[in-house]
N, C-alpha and C positions, 0 to 999 in steps of 0.2 A: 279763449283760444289765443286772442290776440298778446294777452300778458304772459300765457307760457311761452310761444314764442319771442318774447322780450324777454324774458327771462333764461328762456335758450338761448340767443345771440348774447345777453348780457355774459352767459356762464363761458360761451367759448371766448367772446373777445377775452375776458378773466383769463382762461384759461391760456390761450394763445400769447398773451401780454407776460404770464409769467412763463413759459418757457421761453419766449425769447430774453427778456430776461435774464433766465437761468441762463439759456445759452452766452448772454453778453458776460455776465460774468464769469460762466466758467472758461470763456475766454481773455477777456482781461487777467484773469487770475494764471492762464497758463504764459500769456505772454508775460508778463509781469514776474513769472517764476524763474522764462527764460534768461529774460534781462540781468534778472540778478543775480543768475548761475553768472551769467556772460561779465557782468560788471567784478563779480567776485573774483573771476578767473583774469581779468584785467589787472584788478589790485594785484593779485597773486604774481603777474606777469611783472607788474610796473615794482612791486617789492620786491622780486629776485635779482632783476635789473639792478636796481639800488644798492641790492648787499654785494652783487658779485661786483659793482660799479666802486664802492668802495674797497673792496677787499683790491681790486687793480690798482687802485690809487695807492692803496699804503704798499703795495708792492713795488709799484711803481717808483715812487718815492723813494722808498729803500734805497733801490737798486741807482734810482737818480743821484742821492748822495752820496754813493760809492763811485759811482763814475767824476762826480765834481771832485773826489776827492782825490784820486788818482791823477784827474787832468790838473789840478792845483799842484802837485808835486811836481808833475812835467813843465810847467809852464813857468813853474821857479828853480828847477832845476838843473844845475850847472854841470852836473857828473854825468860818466855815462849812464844811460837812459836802462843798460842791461837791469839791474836791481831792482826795476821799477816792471817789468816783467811777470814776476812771482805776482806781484797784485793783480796787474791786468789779467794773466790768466785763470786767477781764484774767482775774476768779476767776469769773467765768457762763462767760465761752470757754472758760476750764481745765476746766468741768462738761462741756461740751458736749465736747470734745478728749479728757475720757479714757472717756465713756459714750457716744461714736457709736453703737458698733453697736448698744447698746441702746435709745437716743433711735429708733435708723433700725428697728426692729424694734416697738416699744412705742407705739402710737400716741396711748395715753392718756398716756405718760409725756411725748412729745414733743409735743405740744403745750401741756402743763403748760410747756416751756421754754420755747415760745416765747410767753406770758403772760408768764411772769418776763423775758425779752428784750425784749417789748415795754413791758413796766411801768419799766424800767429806763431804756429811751430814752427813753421819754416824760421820766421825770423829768428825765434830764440834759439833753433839749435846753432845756424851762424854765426850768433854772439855778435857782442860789438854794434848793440842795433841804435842808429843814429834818429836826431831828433824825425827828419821827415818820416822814417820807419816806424818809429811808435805814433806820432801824429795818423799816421797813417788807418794803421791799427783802432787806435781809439776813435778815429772817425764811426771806423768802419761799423764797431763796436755800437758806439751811438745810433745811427741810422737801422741798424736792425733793431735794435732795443726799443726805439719809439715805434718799427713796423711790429712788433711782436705788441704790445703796450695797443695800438688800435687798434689790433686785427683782436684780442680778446676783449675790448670793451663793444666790440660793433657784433659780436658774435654775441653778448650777453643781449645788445640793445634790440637784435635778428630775432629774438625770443618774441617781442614784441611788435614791432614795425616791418613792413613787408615795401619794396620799394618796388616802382614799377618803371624801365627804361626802354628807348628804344637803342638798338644795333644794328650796323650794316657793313656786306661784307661787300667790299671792291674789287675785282676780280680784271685781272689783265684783258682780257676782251670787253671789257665794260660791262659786264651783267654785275646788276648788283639784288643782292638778296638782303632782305630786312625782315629784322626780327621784331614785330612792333610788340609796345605795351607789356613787355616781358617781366614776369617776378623774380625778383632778386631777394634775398635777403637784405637789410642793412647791416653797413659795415661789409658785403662784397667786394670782392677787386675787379678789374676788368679782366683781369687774367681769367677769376673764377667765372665770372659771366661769360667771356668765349671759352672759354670750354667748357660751357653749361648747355650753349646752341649750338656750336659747332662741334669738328672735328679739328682738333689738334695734332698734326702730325710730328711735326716737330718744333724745338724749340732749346734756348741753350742760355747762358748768363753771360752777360756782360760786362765786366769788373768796371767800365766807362759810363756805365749807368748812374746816378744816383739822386733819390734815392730808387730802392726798384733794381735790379737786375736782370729780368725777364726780356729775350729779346727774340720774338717768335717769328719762326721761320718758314712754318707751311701751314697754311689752314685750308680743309675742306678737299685738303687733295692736291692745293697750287701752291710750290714750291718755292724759295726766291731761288737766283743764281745770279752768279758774278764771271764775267768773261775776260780774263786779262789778253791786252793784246802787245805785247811785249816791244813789237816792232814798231812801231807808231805810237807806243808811250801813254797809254788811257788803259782805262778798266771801264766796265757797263756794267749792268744788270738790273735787275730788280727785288726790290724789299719791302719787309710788309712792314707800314708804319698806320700807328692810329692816330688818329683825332677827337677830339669834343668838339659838339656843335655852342657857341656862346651867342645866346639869345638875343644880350644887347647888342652884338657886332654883327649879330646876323653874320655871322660865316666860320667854318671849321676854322681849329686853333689846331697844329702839330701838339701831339702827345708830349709833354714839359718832363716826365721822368718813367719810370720801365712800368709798364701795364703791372705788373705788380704789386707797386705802391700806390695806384690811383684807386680810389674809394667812390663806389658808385655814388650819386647825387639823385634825390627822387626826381623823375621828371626827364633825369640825365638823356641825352642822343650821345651814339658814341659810332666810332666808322673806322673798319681796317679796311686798310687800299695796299694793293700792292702794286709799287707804282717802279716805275724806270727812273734809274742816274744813272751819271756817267762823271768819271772824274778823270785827268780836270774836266772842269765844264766847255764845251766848246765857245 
């Protein structure tokens, strides 16, 4: 009696020891299957990255030595600058021809081009366009060409890396709302992040910007204004300006160029205030 009973306890411990067992591995084996789907679809991620990383770069490039080339001719160039036109304008189409989809997708970006297109014919239908004019121009040219140039490598890089920021919005009565811990893509602007959490009301360009254009005017419903007071010789109001927080100084930094061209940072803190001037200053 006593040995079938051992032999019964023997046959379940058996028995028990192999489905757990079975169960460990058919769970190693599905986690183990997940991983590799997840690893595969990484490479996948981290390969498209790379092709679309290069294919930017040789475009890049391209478009890079036709602009040296251009600004080499100006730079030694003693005649009027008019002749030198036809080029510059075959090298805005070339922007526009190899960054469609992005101009067609980017609204802040495409209408930056179509500023620089129209600044450009304006000059050339006036003729006679002097060096500061074309400098002018091919700055201009420049500075979008490199926003167009990061805004598609951070969009390919967005594929794969997911960035996590915090935001806050300052408000003239002092309330402030904060957006914590917020997913961004990399390669976002601060533009695209407020008006990712926010309401954007309005907002308009500012040719005094650079780089960045973008110069916003009302979020979440509060507007800026300006009061001039003619008789007493001042203006006042208020406007909405951003900042980064910098970790080593421990204290906000004034926004350095138009929320447009600023590129979130993982980790990033970021803060519009809409705060009160007045000029001159008292």
């Amino acid at each position: 009696m006593v040995e079938n009973r051992t032999l019964v306890f023997l046959t379940l411990t058996i028995l028990v020891w192999a489905i757990l067992t079975s169960s460990l591995a058919a769970f190693f084996y599905l986690q183990n299957t997940k991983y590799t789907i997840q690893i595969a679809k990484n490479h996948q991620s981290l390969n498209k990255v790379s092709s679309t990383y290069d294919e930017s770069m040789n475009k890049y490039n391209a478009l890079q030595s036709e602009h040296s080339t251009i600004y080499g001719n100006y730079f030694f160039s003693s005649v009027n600058l008019t002749t030198l036109m036809d080029s510059l304008g075959r090298l805005i189409d070339n922007l526009r021809g190899n960054y469609t989809s992005l101009l067609m997708n980017q609204k802040d970006l495409n209408e930056t081009f179509y500023m620089l297109k129209e600044d450009y014919e304006t000059a050339y239908q006036e003729g006679n366009v002097t060096r500061g004019d074309f400098e002018e121009l091919l700055n201009e040219h420049y500075e979008l060409f490199n926003l167009l140039a990061m805004r598609e490598l951070s969009i390919a890089v967005s594929e794969a890396v997911t960035l996590t920021v915090s935001i806050c919005i300052n408000c003239t009565d002092g309330t402030e709302e904060w957006y914590n811990e917020t997913n961004a893509p990399a390669g976002y602007s601060l533009f695209q992040l407020t008006g990712n959490v926010t309401t954007i009301d309005d907002y308009d360009y500012n040719p005094l910007m650079r780089p960045g254009r973008i110069r916003l005017k009302s979020i979440n419903g509060e507007s800026e204004y300006t009061n001039y007071n003619l008789e007493e010789g001042y203006s006042e109001g208020h406007s909405w300006l951003w900042y980064y927080w910098d970790s080593n100084e421990q204290n906000w930094v004034l926004g350095p160029v138009g929320c447009d061209a600023w590129i979130l940072e993982d980790g990033g803190i970021y803060k519009w205030s809409c705060e009160y001037w007045r000029w001159p200053p008292q």
